[in-house]
MIDOSE-1310 file (N, C-alpha, C; in nm, 2 decimals, decimal comma, always signed):
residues 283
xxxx	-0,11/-0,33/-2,83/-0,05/-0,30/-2,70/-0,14/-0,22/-2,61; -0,13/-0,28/-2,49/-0,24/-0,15/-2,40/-0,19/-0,08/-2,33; -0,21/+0,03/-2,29/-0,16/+0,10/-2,23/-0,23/+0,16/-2,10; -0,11/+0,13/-2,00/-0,14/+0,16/-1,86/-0,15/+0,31/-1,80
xxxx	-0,22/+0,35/-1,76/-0,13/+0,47/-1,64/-0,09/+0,43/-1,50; -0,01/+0,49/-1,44/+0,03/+0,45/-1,32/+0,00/+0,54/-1,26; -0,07/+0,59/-1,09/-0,05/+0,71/-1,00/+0,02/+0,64/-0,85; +0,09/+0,61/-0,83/+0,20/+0,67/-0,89/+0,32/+0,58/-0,85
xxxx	+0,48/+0,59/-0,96/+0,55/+0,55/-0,88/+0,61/+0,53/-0,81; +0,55/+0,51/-0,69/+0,64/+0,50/-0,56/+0,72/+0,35/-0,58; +0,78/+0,29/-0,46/+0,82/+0,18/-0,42/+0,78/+0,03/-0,52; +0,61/+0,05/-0,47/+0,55/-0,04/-0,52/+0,50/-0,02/-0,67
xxxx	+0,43/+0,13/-0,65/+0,41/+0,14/-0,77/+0,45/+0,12/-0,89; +0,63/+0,15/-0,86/+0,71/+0,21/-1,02/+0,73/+0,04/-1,02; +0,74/-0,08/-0,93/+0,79/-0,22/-0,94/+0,69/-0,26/-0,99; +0,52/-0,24/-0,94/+0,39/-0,33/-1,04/+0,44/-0,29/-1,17
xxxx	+0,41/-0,12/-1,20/+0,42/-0,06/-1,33/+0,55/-0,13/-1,45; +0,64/-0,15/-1,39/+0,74/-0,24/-1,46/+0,71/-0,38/-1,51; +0,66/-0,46/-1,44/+0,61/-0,57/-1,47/+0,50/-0,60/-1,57; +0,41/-0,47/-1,61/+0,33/-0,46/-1,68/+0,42/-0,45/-1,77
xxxx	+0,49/-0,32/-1,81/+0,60/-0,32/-1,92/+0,66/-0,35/-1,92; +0,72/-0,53/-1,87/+0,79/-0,61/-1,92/+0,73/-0,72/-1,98; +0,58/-0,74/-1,96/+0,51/-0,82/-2,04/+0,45/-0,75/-2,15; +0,46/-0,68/-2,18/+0,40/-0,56/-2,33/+0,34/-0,42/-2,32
xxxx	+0,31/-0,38/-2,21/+0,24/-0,26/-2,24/+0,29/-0,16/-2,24; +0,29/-0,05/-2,28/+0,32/+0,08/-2,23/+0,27/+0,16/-2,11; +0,35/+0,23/-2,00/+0,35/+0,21/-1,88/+0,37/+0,39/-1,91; +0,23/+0,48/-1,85/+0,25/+0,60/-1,81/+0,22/+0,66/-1,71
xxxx	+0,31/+0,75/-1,71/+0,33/+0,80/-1,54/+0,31/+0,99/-1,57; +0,30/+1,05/-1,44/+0,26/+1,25/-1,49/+0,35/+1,29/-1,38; +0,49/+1,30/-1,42/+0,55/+1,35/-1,33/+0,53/+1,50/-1,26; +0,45/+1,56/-1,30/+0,40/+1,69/-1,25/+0,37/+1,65/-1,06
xxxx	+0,41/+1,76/-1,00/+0,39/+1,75/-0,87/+0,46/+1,69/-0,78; +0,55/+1,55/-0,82/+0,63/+1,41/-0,79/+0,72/+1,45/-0,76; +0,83/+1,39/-0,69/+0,93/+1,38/-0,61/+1,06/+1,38/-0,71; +1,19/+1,40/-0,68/+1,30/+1,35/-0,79/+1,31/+1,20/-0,74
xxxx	+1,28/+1,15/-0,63/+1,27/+0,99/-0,60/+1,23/+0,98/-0,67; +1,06/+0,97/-0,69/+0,95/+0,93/-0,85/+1,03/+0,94/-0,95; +1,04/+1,05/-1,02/+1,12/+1,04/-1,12/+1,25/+0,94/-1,15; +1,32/+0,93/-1,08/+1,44/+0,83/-1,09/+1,38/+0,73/-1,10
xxxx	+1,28/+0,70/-1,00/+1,23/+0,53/-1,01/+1,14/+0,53/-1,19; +1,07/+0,59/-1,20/+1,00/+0,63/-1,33/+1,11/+0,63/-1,44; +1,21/+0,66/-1,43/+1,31/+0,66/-1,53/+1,40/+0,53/-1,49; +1,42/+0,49/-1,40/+1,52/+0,34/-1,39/+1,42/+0,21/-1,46
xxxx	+1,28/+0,23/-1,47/+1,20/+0,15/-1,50/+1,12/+0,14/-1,66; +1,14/+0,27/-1,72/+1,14/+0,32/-1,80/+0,98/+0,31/-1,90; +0,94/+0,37/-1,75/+0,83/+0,44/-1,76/+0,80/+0,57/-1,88; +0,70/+0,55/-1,94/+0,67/+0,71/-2,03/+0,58/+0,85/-1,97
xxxx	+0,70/+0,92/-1,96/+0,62/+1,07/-1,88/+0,54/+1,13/-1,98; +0,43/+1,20/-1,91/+0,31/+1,26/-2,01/+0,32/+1,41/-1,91; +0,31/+1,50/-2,01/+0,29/+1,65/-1,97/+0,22/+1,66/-1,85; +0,08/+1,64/-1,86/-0,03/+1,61/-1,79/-0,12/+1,51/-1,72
xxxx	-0,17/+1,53/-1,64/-0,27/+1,35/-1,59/-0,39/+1,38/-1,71; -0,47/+1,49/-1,81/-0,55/+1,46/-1,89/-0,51/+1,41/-2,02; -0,33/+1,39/-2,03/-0,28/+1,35/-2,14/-0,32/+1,20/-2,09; -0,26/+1,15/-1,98/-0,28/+0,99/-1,93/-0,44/+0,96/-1,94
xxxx	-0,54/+1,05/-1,91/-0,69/+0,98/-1,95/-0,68/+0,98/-2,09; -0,64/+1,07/-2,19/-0,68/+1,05/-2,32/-0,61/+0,91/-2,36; -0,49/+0,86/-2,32/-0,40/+0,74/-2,39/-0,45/+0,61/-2,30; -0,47/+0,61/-2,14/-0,46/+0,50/-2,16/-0,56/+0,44/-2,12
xxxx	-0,56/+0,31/-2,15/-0,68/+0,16/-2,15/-0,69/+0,14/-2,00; -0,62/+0,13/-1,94/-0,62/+0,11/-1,76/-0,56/+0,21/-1,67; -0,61/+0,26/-1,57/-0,55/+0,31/-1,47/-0,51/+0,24/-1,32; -0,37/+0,27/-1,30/-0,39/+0,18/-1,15/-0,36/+0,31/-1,08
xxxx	-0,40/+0,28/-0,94/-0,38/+0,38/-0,84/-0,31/+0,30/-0,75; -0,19/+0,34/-0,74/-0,13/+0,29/-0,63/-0,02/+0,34/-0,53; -0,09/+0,44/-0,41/-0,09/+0,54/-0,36/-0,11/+0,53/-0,19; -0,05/+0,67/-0,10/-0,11/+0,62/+0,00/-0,28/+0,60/+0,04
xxxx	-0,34/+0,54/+0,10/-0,42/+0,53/+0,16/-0,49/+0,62/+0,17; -0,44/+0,74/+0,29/-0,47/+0,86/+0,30/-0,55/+0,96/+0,18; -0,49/+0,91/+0,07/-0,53/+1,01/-0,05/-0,57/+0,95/-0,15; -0,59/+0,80/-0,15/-0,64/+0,74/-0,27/-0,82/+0,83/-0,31
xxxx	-0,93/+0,87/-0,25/-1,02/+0,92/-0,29/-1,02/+1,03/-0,38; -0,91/+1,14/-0,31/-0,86/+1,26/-0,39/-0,79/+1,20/-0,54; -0,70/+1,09/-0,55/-0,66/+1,06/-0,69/-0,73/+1,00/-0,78; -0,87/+0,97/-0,72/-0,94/+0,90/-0,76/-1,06/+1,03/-0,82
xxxx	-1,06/+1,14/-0,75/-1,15/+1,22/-0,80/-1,06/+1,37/-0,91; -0,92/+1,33/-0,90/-0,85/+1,43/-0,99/-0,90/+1,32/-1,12; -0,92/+1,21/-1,12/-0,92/+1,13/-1,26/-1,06/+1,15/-1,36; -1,12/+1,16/-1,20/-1,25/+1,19/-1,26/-1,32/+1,31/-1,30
xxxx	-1,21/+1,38/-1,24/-1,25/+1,50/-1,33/-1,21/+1,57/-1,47; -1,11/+1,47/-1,50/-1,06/+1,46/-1,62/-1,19/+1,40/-1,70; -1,32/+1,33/-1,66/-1,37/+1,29/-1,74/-1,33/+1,12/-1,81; -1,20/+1,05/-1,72/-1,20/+0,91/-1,77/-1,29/+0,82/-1,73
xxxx	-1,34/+0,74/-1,87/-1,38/+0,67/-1,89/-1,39/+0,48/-1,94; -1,27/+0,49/-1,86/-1,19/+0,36/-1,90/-1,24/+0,28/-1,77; -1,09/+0,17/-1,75/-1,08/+0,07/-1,70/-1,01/+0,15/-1,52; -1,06/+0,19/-1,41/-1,00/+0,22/-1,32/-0,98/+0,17/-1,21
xxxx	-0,85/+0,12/-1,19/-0,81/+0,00/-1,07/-0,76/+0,07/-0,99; -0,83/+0,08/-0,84/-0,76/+0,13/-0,71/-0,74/+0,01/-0,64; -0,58/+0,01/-0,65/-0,51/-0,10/-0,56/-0,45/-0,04/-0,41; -0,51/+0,02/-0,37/-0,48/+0,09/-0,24/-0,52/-0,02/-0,11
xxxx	-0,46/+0,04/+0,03/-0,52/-0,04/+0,07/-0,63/+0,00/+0,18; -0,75/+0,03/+0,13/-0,84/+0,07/+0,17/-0,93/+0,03/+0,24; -1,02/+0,02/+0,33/-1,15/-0,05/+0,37/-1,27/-0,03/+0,22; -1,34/-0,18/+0,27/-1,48/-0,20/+0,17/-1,55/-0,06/+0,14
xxxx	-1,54/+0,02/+0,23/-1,68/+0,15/+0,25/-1,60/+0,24/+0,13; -1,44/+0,30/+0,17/-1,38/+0,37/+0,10/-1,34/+0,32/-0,01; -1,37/+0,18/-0,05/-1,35/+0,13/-0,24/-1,50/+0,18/-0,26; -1,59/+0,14/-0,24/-1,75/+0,16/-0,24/-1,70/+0,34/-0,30
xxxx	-1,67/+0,44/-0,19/-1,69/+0,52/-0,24/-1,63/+0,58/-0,30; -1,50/+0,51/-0,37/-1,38/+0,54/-0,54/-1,46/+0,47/-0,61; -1,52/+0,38/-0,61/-1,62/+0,36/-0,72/-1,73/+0,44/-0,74; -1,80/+0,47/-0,71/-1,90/+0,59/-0,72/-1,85/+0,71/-0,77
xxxx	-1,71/+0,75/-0,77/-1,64/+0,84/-0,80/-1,60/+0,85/-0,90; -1,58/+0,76/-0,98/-1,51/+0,72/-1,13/-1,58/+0,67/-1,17; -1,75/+0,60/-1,13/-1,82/+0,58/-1,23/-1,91/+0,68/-1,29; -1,93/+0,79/-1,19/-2,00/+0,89/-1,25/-1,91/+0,94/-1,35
xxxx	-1,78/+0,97/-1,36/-1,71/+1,01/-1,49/-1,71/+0,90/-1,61; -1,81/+0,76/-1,62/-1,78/+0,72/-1,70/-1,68/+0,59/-1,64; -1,64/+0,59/-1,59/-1,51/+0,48/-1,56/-1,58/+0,30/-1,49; -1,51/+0,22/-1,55/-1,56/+0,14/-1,50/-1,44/+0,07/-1,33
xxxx	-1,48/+0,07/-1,23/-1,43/+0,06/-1,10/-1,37/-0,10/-1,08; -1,26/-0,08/-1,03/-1,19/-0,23/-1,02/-1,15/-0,24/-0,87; -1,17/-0,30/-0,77/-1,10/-0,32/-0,67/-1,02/-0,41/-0,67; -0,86/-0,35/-0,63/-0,74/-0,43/-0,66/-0,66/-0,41/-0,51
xxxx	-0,63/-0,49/-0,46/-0,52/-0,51/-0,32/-0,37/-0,63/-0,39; -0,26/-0,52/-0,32/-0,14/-0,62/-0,39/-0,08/-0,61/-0,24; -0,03/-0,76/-0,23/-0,02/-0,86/-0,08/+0,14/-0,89/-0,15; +0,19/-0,86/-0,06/+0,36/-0,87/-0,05/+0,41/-0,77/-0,06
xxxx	+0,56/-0,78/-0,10/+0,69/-0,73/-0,14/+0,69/-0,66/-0,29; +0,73/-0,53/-0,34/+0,79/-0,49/-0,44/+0,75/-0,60/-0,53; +0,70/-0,65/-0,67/+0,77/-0,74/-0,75/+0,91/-0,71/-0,77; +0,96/-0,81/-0,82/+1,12/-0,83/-0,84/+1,15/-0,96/-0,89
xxxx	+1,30/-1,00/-0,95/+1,36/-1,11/-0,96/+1,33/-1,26/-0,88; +1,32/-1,19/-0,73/+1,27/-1,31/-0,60/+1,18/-1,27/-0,55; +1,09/-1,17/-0,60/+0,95/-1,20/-0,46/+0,82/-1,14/-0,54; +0,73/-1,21/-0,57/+0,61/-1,24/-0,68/+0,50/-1,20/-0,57
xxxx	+0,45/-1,11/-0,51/+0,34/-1,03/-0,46/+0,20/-1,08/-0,55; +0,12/-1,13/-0,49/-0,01/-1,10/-0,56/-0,09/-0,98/-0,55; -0,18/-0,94/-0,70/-0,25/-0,87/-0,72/-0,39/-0,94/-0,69; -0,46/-0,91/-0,60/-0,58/-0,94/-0,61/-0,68/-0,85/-0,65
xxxx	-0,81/-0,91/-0,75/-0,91/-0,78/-0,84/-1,01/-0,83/-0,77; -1,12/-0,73/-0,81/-1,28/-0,80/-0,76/-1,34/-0,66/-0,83; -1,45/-0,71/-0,91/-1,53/-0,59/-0,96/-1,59/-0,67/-1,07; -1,68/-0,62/-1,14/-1,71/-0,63/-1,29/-1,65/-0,74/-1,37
xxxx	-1,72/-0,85/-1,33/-1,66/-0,99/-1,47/-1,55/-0,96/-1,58; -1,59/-0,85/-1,64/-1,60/-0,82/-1,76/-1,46/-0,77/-1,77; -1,44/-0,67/-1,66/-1,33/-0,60/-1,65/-1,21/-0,64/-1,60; -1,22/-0,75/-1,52/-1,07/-0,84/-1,47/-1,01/-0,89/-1,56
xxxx	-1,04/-0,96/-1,66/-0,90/-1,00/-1,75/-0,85/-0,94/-1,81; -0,87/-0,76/-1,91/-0,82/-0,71/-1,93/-0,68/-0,66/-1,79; -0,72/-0,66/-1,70/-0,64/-0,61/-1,59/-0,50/-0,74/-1,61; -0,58/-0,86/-1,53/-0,53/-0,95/-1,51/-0,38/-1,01/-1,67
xxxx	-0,45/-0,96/-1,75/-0,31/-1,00/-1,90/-0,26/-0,93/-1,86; -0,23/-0,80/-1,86/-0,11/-0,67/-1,79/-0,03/-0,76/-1,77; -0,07/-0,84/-1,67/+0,07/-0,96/-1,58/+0,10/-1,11/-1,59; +0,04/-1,12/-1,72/+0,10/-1,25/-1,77/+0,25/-1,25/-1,76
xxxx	+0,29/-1,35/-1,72/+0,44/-1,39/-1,71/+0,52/-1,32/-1,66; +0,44/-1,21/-1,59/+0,56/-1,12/-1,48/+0,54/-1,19/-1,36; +0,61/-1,14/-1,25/+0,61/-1,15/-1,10/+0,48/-1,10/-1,04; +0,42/-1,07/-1,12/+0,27/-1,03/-1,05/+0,21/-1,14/-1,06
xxxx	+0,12/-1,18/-0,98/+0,06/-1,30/-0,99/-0,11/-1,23/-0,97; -0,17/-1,20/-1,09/-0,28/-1,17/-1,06/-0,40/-1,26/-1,04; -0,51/-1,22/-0,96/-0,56/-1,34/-0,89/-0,67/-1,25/-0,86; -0,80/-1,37/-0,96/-0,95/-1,24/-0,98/-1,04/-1,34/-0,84
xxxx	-1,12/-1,26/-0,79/-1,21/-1,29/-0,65/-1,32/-1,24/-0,71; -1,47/-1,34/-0,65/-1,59/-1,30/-0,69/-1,64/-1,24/-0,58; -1,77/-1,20/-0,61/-1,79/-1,12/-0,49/-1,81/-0,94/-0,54; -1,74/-0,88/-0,63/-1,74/-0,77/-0,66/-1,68/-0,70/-0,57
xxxx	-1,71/-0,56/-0,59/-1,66/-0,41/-0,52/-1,65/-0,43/-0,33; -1,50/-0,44/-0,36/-1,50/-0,45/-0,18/-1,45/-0,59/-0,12; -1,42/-0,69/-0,21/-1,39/-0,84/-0,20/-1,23/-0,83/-0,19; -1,16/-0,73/-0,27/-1,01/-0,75/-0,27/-0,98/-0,62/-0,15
xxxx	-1,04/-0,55/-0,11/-1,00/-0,40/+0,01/-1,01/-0,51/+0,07; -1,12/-0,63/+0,11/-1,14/-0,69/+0,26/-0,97/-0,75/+0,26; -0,96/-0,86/+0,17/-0,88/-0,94/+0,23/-0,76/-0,90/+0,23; -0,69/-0,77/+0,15/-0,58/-0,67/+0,19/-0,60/-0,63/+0,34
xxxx	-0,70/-0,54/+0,37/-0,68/-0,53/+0,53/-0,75/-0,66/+0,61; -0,74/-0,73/+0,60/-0,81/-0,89/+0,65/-0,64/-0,90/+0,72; -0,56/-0,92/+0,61/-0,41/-0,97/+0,60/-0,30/-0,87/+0,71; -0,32/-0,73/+0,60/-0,27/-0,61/+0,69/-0,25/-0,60/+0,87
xxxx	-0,39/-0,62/+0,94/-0,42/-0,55/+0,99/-0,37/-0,60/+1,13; -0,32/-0,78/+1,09/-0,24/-0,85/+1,17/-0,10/-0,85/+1,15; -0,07/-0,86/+1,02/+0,08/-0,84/+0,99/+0,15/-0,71/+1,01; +0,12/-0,63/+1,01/+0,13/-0,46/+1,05/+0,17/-0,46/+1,20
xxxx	-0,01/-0,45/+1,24/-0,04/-0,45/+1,37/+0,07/-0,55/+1,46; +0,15/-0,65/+1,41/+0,19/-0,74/+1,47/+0,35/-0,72/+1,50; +0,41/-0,63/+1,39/+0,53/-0,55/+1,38/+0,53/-0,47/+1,49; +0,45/-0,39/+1,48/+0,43/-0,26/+1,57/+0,43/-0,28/+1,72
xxxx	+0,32/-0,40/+1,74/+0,33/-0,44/+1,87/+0,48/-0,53/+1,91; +0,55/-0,59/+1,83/+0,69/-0,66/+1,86/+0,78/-0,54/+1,89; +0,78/-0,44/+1,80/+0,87/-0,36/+1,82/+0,83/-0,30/+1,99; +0,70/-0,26/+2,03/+0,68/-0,18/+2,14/+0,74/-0,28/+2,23
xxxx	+0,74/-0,42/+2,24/+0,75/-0,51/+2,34/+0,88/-0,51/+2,33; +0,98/-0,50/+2,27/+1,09/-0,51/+2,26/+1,22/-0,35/+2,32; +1,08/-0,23/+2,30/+1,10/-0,11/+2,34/+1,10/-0,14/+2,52; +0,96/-0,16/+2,52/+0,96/-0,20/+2,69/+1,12/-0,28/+2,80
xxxx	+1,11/-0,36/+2,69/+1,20/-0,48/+2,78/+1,36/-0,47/+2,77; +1,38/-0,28/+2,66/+1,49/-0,29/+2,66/+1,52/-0,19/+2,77; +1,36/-0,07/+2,81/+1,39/+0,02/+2,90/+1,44/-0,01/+3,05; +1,39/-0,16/+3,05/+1,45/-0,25/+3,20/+1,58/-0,37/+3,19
xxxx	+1,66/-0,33/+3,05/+1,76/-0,41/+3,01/+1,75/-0,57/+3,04; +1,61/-0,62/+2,93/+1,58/-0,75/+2,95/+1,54/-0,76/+2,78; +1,62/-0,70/+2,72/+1,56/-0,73/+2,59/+1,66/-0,88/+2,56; +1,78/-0,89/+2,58/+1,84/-1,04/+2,53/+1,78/-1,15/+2,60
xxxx	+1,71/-1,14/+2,71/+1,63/-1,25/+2,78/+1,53/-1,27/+2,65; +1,41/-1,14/+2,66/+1,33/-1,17/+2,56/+1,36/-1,19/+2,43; +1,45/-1,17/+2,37/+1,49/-1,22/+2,21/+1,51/-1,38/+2,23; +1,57/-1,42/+2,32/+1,59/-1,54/+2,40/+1,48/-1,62/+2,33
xxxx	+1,35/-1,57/+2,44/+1,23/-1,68/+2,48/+1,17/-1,65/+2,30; +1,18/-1,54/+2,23/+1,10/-1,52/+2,13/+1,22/-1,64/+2,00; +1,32/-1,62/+2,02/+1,39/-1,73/+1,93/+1,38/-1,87/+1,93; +1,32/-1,87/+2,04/+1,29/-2,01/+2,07/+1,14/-2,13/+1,97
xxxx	+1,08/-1,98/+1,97/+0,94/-2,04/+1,89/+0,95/-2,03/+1,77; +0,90/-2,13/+1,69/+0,91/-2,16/+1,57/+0,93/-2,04/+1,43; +0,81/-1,92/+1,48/+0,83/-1,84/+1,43/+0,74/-1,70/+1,50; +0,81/-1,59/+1,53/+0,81/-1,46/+1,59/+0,85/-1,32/+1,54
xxxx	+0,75/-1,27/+1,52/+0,78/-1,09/+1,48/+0,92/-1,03/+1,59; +0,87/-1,07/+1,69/+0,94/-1,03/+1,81/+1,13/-1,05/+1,82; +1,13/-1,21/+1,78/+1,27/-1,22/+1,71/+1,34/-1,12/+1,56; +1,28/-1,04/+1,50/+1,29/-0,98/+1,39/+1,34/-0,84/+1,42
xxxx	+1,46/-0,83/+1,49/+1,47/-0,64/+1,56/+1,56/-0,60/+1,43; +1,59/-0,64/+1,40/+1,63/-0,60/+1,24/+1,49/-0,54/+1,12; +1,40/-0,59/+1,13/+1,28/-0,53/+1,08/+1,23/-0,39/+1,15; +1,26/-0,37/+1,28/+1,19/-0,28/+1,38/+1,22/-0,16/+1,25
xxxx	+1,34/-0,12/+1,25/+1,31/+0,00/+1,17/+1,25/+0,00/+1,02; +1,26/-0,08/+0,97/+1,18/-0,10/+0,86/+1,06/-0,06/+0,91; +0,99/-0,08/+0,99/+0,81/-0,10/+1,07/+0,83/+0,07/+1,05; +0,93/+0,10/+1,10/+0,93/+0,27/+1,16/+0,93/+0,35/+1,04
xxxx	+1,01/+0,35/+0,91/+1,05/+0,39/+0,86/+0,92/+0,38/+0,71; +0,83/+0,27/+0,73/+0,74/+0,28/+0,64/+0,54/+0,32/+0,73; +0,64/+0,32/+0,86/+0,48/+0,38/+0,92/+0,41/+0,51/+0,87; +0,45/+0,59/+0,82/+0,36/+0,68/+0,74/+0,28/+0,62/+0,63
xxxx	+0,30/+0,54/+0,60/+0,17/+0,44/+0,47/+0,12/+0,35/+0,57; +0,19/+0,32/+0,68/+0,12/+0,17/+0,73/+0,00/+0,25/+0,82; +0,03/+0,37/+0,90/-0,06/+0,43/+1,01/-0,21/+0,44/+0,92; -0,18/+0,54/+0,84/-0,29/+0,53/+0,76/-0,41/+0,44/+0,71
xxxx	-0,26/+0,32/+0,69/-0,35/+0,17/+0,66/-0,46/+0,11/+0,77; -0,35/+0,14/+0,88/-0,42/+0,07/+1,01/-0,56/+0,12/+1,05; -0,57/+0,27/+1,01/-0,68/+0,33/+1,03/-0,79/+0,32/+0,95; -0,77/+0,27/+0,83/-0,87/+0,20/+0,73/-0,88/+0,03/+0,74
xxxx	-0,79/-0,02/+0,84/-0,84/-0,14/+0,88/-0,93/-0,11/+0,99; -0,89/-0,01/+1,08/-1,00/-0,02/+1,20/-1,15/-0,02/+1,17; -1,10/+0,10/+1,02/-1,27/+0,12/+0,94/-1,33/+0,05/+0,94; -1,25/-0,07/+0,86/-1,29/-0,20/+0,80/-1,34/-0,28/+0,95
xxxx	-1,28/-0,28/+1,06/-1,35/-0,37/+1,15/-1,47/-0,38/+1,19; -1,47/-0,17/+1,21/-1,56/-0,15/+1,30/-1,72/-0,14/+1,22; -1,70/-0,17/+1,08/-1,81/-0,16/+0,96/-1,87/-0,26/+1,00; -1,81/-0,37/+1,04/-1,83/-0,51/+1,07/-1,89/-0,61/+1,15
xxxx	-1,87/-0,47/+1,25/-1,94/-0,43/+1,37/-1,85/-0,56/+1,49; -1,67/-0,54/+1,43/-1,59/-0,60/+1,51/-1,50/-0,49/+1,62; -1,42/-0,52/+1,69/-1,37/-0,41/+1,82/-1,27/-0,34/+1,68; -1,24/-0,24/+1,69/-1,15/-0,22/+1,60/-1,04/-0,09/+1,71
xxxx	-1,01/-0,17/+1,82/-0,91/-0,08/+1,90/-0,79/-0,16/+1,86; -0,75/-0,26/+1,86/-0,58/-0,32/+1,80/-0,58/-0,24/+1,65; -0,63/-0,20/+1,60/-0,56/-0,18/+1,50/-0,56/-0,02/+1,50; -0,66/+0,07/+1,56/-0,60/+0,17/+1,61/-0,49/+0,18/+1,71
xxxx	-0,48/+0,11/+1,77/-0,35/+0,15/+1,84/-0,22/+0,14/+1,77; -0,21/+0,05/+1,68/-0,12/+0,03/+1,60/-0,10/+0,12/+1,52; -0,24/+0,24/+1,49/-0,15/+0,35/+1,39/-0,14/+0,47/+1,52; -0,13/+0,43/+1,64/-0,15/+0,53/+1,75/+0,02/+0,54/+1,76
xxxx	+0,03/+0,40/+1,72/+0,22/+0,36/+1,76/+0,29/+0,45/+1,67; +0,21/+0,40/+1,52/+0,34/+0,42/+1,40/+0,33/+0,58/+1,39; +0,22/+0,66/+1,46/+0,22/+0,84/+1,44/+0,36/+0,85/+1,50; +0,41/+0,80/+1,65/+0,51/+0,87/+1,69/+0,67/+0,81/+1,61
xxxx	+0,65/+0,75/+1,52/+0,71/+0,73/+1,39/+0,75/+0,81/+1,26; +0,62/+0,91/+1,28/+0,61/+0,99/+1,15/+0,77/+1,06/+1,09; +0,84/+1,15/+1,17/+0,96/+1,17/+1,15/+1,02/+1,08/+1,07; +1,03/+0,97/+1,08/+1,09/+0,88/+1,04/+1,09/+0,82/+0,86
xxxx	+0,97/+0,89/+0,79/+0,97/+0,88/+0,70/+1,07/+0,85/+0,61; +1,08/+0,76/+0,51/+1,17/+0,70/+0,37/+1,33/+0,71/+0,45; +1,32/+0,71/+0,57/+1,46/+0,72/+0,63/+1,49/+0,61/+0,64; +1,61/+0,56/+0,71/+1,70/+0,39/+0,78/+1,77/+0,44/+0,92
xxxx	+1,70/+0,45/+1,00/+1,72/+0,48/+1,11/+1,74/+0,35/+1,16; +1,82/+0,41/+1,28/+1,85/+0,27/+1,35/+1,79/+0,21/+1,46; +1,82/+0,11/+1,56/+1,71/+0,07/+1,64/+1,71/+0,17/+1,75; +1,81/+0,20/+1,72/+1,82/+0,25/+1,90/+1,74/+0,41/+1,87
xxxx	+1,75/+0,45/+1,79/+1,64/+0,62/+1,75/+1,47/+0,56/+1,69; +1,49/+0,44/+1,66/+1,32/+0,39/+1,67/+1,31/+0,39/+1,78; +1,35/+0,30/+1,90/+1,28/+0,28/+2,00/+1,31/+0,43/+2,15; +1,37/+0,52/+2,05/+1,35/+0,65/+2,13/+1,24/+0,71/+2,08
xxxx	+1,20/+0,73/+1,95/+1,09/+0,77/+1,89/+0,96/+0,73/+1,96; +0,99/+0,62/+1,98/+0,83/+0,57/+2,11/+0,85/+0,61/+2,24; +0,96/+0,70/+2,22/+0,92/+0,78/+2,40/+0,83/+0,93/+2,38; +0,83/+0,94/+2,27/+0,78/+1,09/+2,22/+0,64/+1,08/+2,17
xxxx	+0,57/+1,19/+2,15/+0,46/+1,17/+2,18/+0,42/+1,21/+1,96; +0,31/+1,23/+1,95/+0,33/+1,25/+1,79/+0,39/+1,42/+1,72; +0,40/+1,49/+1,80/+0,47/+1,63/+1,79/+0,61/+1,63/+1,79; +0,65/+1,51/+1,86/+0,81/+1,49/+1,90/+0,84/+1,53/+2,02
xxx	+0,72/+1,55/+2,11/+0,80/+1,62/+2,24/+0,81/+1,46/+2,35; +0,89/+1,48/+2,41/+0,90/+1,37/+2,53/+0,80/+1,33/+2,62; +0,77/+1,19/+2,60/+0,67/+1,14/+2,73/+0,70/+1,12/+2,84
């Protein structure tokens, strides 16, 4: 049996981490510091709590990181100061430069570095997200069985360190960016009571973010992980030496979102939220 650690279960995390332990492994999690959300999700999934995160480097075979953006380096250097020396997969969604430098991080403790991006929805019953890897030959299939015959669809890329961050924010940085911008357009045209015109012209095309105002708060409500993201896509553009202002602006949007966290707000307090500036005061 191999055994995983998880950092951490959120959303996505505790739904990968399940899928591993439903194809055989044992799946551990350090509830120290974690939310009672974590926990419930950690326990509805039936996940194994360990005292400590140096208990999870002594037991297990693989680590995934799957975390905000914002803080994947810092989880990546609490690991390493444990001294692990295993298999370490950051599935965040980071730019090339910041996987580059979580690998440097966990290899000096010994660890060998996995770059992993997971593209979709939660796994579940109906919706099979791919894991994409890139790193060390050697080290993707052990990753890759974790998810035999689950909803993970793991899926190895050559290329090495930095091949799976690209095409997570490759993907991101328009799908995101593209919510955020529907929703502002939709804010605009309701401030001049022309939003049913424009749902109109946007239902008309075959397929539109813009027709989606049932998603708007979803966009709002998960922009604290997405802003972040957007900002490590801009990374990623401007490494590239492409314009990387659309995707800043996009986390320029989802800041005056922040309030909004793990909430279900509705449209009409999303598109008041974009009158305020990122402190909450009025524009």
């Amino acid at each position: 049996m191999t055994t995983l650690g998880i950092l951490h279960p959120g959303s996505m995390g505790a739904a990968v981490a399940a899928q591993a332990r439903r194809s055989g492994a044992e799946v551990l999690w350090c509830p120290v510091g974690r939310s009672a959300s974590s926990k419930a999700r950690a326990e509805r999934y039936g996940l194994t709590p360990v005292r400590a995160l140096s208990e999870m480097i002594g037991r297990a075979d693989i680590i995934l990181s799957l975390c905000p953006p914002a803080v994947a380096e810092d989880v990546a250097r609490g690991v390493a100061a444990c001294s692990y020396a295993r298999i370490y997969v950051d599935g965040n969604a980071v730019s090339p430069a910041t996987m580059a430098n979580i690998s440097a991080i966990v290899q000096q403790a010994g660890a060998t570095a996995v770059d992993g991006s997971v593209i979709g929805s939660p796994p579940s019953d109906s919706k099979s997200p791919r894991l994409y890897l890139s790193g060390p030959a050697d080290a993707l299939p052990p990753v890759s069985r974790l998810f035999e015959g689950s909803a993970v669809q793991a899926r190895a890329l050559s290329g090495g360190i930095g091949q799976a961050s690209a095409l997570k924010l490759s993907y991101s940085s328009y799908q995101k960016a593209s919510r955020a911008l529907a929703t502002v357009a939709y804010a605009l045209a309701a401030d001049h009571g022309v939003e049913g015109e424009l749902l109109d012209i946007a239902e008309g095309r075959t397929t539109s973010y813009l027709a989606e105002t049932a998603y708007f708060p979803k966009t709002a409500a998960r922009s604290w992980r997405w802003g972040p993201e957007m900002k490590e896509a801009a990374h990623a553009l401007r490494e590239a030496g492409l314009p990387p202002d659309l995707a800043e602006a996009a986390a320029t949007v989802m800041e005056r979102w922040a309030g909004l966290k793990d909430t279900s707000p509705d449209l009409t307090l999303v598109l008041d939220e974009l009158h305020r500036g990122p402190q909450g005061e009025p524009i």
